[in-house]
PLY file of the C-alpha trace (Angstrom):
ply
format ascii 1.0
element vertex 77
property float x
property float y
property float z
element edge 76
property int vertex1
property int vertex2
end_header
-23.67 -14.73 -7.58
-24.11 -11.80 -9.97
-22.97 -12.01 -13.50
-19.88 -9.55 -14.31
-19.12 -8.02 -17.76
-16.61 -5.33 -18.40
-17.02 -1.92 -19.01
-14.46 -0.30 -21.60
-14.23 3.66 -21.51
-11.48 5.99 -23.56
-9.18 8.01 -21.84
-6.64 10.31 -22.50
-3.30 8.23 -21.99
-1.65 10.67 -20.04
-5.04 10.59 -17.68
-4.66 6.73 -17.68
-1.32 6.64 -16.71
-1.79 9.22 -13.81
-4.63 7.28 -12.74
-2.50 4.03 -12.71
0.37 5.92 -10.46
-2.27 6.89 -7.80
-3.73 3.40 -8.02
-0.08 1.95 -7.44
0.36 4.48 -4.87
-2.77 4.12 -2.84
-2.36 0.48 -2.94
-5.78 -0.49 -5.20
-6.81 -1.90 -8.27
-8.81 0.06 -10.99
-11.79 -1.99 -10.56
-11.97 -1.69 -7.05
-11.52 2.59 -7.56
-14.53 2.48 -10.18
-16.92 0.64 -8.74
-16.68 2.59 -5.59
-17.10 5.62 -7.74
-20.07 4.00 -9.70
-21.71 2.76 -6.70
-21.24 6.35 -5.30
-22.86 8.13 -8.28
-25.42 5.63 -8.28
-26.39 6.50 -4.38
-25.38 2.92 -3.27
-24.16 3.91 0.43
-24.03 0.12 2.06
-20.95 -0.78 -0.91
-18.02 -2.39 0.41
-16.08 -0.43 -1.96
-17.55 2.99 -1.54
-15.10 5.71 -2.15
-13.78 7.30 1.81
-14.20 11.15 2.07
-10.58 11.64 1.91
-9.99 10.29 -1.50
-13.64 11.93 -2.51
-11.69 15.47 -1.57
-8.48 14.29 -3.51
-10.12 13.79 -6.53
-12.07 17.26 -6.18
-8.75 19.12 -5.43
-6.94 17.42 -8.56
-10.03 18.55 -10.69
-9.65 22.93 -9.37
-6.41 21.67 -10.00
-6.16 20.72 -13.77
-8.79 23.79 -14.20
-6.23 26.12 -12.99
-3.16 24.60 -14.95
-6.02 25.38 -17.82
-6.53 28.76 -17.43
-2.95 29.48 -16.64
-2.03 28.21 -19.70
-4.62 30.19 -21.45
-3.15 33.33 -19.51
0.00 32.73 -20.82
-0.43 32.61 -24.31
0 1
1 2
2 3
3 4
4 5
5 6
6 7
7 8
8 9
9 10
10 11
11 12
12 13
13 14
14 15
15 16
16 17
17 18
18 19
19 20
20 21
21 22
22 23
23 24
24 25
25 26
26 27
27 28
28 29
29 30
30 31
31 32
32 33
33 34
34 35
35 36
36 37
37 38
38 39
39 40
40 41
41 42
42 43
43 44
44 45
45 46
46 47
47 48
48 49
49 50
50 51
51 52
52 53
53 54
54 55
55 56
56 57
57 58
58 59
59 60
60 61
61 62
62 63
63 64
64 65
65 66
66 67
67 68
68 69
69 70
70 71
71 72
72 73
73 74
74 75
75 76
């Protein structure tokens, strides 16, 4: 069995607590989200946890998403 050690990261809290609605709402844990995305950036395409397509576009969308919300806000003042 491979030893596990924890990764600690900083993150905006509003960011964290968005990201721990979608987790409650899609039903996973944090871990499982991250390494799917790790394993994903890393090229690791046989992980049980890989992230699916669907969530892959989410996560894409939400990021033109919070660019726009940028810019408008730029627009407007």
């Amino acid at each position: 069995m491979a030893i596990e050690t924890r990764l600690t990261i900083r993150i905006e809290e509003e960011k964290r607590k968005a990201f721990q609605d979608k987790l409650k709402e899609d039903g996973k844990t944090a871990t499982e989200v991250l390494i799917g995305f790790i394993d994903q950036y890393l090229g690791l395409s046989n992980s049980a946890l890989k992230v699916d397509k669907v969530t892959q576009i989410e996560l894409r969308l939400q990021k033109v998403e919070e660019i726009l919300e940028q810019h408008l806000g730029e627009l407007a003042a």
